[in-house]
N, CA, C and O atoms as a DFTB+ gen file, in Angstrom:
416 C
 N C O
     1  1      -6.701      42.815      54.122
     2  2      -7.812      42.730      53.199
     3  2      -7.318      42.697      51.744
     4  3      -7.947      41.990      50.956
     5  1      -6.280      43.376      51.320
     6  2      -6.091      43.168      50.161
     7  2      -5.165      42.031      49.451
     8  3      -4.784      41.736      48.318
     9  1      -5.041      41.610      50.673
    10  2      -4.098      40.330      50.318
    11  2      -4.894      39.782      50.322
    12  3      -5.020      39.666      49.103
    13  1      -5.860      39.130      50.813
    14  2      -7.391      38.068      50.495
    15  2      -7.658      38.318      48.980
    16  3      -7.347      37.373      48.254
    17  1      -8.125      39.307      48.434
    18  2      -8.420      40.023      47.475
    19  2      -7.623      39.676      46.270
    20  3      -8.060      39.253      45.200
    21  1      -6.315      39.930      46.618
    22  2      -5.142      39.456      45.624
    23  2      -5.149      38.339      45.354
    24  3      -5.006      37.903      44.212
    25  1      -5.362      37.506      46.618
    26  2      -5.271      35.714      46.499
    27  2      -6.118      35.277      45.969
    28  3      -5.898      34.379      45.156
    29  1      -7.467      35.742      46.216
    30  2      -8.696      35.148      45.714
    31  2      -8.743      35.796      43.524
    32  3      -9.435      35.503      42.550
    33  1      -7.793      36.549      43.744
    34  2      -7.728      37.378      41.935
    35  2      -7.072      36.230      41.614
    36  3      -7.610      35.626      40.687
    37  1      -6.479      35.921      41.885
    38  2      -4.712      34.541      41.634
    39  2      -5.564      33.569      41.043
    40  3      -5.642      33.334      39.837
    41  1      -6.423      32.824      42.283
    42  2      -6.879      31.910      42.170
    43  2      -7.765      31.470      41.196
    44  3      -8.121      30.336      40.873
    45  1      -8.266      33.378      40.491
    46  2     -10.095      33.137      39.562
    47  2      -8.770      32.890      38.157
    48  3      -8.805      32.032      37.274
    49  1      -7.670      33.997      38.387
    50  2      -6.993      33.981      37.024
    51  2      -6.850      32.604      36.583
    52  3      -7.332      32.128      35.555
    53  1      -5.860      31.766      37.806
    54  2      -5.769      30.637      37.497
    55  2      -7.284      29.016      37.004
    56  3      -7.285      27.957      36.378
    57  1      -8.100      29.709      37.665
    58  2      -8.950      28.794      37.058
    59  2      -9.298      29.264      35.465
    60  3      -9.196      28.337      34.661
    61  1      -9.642      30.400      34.975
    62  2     -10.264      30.603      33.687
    63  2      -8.501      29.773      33.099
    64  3      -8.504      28.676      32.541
    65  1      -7.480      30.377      33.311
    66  2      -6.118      29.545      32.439
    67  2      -6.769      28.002      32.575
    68  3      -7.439      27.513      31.666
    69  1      -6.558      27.488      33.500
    70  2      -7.324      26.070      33.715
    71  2      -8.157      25.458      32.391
    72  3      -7.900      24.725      31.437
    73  1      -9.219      26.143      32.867
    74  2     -10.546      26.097      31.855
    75  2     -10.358      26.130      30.190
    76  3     -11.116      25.505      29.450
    77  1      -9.013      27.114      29.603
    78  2      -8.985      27.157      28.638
    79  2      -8.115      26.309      27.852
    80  3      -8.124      26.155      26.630
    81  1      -7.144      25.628      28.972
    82  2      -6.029      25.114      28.844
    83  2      -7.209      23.598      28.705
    84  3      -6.928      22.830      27.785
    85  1      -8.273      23.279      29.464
    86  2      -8.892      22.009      28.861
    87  2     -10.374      22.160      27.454
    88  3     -11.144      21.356      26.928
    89  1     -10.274      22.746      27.411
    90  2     -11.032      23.199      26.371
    91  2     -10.317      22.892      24.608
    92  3     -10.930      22.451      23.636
    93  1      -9.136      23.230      24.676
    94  2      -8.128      23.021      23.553
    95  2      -7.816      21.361      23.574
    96  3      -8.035      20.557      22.669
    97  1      -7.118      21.068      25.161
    98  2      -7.164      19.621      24.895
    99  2      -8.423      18.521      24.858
   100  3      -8.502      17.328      24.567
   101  1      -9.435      19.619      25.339
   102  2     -11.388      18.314      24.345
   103  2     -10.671      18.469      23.025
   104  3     -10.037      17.538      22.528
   105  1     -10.787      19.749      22.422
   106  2     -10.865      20.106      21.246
   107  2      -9.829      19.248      20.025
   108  3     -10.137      19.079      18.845
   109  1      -8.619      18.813      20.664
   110  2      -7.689      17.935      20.109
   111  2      -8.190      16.758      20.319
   112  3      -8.004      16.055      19.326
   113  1      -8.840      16.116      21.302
   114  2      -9.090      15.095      21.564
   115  2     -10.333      14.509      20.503
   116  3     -10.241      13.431      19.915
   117  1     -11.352      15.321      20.402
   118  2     -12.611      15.456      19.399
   119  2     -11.896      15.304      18.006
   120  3     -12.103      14.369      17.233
   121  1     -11.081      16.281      17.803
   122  2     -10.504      15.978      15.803
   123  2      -9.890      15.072      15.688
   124  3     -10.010      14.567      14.572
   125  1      -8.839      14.269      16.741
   126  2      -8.438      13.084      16.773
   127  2      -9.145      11.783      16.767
   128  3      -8.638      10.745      16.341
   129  1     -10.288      11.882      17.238
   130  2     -11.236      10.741      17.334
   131  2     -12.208      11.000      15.641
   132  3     -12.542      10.055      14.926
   133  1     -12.454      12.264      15.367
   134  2     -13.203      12.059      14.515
   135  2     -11.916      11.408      13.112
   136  3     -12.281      10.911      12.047
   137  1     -11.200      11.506      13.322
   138  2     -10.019      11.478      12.474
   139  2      -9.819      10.216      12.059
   140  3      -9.810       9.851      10.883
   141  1      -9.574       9.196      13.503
   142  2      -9.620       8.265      13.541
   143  2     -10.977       6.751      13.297
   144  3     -10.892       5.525      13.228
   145  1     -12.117       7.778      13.238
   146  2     -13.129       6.924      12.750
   147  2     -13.227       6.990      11.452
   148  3     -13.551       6.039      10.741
   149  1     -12.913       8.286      11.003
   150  2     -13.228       8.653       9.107
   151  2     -11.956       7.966       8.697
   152  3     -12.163       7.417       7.614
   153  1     -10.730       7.768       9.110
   154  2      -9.725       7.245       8.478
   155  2      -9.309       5.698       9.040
   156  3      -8.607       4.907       8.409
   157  1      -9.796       5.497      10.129
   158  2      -9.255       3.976      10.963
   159  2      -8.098       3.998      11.230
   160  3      -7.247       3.354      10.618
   161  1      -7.863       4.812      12.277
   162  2      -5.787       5.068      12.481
   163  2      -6.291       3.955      13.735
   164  3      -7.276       3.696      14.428
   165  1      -5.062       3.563      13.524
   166  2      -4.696       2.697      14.767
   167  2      -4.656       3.491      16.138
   168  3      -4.944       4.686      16.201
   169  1      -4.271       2.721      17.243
   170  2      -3.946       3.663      18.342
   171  2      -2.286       4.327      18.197
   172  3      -1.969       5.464      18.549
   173  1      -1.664       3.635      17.788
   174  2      -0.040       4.374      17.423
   175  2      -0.175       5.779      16.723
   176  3       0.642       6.676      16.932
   177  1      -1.206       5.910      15.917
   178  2      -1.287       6.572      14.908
   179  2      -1.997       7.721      15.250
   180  3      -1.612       8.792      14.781
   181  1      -3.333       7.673      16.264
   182  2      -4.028       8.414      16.876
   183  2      -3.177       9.090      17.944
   184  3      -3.523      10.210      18.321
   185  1      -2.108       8.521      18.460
   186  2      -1.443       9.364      19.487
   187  2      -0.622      10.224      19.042
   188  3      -0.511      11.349      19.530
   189  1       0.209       9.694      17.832
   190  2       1.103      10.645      17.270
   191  2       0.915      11.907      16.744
   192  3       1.581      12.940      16.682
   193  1      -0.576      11.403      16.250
   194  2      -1.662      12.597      15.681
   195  2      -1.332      13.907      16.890
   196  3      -0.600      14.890      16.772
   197  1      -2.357      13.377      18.286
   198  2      -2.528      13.834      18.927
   199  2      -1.202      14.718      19.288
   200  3      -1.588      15.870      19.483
   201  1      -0.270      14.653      19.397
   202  2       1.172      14.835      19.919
   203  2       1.350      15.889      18.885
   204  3       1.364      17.033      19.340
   205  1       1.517      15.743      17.350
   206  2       1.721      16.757      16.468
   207  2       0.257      18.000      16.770
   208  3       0.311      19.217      16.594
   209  1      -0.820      17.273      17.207
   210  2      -1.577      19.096      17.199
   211  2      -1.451      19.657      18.583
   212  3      -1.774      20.791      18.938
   213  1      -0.919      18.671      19.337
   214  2      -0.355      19.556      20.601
   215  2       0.945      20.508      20.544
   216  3       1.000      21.552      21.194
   217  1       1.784      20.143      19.870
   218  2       2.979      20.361      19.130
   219  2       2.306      21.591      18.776
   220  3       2.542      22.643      19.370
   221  1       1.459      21.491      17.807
   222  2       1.308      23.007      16.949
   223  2       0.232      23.920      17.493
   224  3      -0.069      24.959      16.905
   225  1      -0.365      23.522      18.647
   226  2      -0.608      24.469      19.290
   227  2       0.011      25.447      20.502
   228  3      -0.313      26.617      20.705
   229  1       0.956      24.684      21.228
   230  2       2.156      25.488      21.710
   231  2       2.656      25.921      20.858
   232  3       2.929      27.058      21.244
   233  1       3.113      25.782      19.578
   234  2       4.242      26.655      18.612
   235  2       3.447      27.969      18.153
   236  3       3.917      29.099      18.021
   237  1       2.215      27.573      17.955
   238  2       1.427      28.813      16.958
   239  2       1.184      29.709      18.701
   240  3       1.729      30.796      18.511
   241  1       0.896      29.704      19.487
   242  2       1.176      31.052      21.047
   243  2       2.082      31.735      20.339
   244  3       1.721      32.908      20.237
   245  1       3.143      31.509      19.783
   246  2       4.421      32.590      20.104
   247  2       4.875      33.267      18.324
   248  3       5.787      33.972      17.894
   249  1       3.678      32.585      17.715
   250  2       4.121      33.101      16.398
   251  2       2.937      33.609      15.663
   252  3       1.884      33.005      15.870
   253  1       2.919      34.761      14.718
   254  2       1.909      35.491      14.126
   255  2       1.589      34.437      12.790
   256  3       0.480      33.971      12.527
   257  1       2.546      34.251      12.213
   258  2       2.168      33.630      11.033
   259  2       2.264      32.177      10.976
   260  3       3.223      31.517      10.577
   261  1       1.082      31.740      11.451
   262  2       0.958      30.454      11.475
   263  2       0.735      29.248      10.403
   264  3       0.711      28.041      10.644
   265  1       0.594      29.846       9.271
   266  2       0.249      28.677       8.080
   267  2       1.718      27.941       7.608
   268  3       1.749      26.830       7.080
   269  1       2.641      28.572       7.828
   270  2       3.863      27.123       8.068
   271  2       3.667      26.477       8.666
   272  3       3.704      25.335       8.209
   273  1       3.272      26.643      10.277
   274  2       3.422      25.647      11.348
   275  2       2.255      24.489      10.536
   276  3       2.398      23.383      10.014
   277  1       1.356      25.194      10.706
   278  2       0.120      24.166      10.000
   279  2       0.489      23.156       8.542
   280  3       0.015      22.035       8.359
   281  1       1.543      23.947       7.503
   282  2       1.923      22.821       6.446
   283  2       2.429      21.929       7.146
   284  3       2.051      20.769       6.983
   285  1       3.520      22.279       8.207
   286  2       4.326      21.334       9.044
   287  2       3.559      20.288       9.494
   288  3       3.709      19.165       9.011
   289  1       2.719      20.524      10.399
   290  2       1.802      19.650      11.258
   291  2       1.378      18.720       9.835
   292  3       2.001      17.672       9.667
   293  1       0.699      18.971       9.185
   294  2       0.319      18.477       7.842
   295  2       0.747      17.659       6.993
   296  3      -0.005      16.840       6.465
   297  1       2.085      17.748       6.707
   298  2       3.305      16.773       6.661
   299  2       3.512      15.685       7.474
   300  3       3.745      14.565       7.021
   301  1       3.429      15.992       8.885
   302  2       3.418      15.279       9.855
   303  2       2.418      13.688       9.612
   304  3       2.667      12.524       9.297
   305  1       1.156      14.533       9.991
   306  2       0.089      13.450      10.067
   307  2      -0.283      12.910       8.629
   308  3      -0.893      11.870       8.379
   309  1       0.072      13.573       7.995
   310  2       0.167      12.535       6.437
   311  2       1.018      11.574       6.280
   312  3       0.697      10.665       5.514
   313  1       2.478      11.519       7.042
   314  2       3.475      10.786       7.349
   315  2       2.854       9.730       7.792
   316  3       3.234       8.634       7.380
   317  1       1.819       9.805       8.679
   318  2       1.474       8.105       9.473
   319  2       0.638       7.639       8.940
   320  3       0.051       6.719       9.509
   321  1       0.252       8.021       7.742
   322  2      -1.142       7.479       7.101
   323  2      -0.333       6.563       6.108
   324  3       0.679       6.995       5.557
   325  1      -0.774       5.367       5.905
   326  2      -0.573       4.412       4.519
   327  2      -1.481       4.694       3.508
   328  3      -2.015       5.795       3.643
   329  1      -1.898       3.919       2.340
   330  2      -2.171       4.546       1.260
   331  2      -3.559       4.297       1.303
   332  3      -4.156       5.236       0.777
   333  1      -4.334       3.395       1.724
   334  2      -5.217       3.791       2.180
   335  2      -6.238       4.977       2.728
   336  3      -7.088       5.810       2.411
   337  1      -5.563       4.456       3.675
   338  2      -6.004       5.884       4.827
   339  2      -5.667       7.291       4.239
   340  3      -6.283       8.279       4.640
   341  1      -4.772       7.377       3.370
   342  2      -4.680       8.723       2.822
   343  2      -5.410       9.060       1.980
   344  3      -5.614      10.240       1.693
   345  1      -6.251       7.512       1.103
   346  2      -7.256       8.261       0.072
   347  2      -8.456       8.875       1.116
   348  3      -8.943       9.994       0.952
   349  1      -8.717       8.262       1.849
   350  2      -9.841       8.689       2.793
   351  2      -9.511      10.201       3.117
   352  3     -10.186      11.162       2.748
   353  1      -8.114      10.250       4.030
   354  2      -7.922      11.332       4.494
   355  2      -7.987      12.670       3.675
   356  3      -7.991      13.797       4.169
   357  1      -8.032      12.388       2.473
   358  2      -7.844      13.566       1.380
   359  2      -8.684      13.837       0.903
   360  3      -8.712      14.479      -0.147
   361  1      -9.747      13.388       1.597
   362  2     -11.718      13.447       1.175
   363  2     -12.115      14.676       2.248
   364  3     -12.683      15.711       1.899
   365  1     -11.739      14.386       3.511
   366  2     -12.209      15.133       4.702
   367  2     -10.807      16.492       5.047
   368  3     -10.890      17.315       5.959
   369  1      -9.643      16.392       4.070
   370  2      -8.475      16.796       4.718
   371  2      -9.002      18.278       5.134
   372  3      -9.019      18.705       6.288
   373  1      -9.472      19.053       3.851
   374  2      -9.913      20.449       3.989
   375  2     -10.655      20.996       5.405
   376  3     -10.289      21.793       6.269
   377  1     -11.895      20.170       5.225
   378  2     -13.189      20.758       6.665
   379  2     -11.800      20.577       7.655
   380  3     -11.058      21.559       7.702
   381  1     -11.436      19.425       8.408
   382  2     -10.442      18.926       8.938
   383  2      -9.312      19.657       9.419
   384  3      -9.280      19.772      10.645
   385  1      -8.247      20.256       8.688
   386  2      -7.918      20.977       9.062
   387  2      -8.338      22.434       9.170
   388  3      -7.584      23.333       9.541
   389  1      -9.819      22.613       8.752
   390  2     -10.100      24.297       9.550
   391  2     -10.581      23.898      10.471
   392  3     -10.368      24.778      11.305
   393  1     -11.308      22.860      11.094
   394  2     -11.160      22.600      12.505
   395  2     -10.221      22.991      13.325
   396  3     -10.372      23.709      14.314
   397  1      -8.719      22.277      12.712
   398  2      -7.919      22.263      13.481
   399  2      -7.399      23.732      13.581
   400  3      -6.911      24.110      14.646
   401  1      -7.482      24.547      12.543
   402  2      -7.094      26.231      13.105
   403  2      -7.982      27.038      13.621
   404  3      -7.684      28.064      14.233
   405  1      -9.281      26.590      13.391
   406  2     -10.186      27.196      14.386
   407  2      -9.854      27.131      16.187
   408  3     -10.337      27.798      17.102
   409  1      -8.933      26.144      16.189
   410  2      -8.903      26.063      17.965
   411  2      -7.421      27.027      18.003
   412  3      -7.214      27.380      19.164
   413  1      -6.439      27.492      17.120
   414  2      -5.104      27.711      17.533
   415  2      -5.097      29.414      17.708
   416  3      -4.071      29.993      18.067
């Protein structure tokens, strides 16, 4: 009996991990798209995106002080923007990235 018990604990743990583990990747997926309509990133540009806030959401788990990681990331996705797209991006950058630390 308590091995049922144990297995069936395993199994609930592993679904809520599940659940939260897709919740973060909507949540990247949503600022990336809105990102990409307010700024017009290409698809090269939208993935790389995507890749750097995946990037900085595994890094920020294991660290308290996260507002480096975030200049980092920041650096990053300003890197793929041309000059364009960066005047845009520097309209929305603020709301934008507290999105993006609201999920980390």
């Amino acid at each position: 009996m308590r091995k049922i018990i144990f297995i069936f604990s395993m199994i609930f743990i592993f679904q809520i991990v599940n659940v939260f583990g897709q919740d973060k990747t909507e949540s990247v997926n949503n600022l990336v798209n809105t990102l990409k309509q307010k700024v017009l990133l290409n698809d090269d540009q939208s993935a790389s995106i995507q890749k750097v806030l995946n990037d900085l959401i595994t890094k920020s788990k294991s660290v308290d002080d996260k507002n480096d990681l975030v200049k980092e990331a920041q650096n990053k996705v300003e890197s793929y923007l041309d000059k364009r797209q960066k005047l845009k991006y520097d309209i929305i950058k603020n709301d934008w990235w507290k999105q993006v630390q609201a999920i980390l």
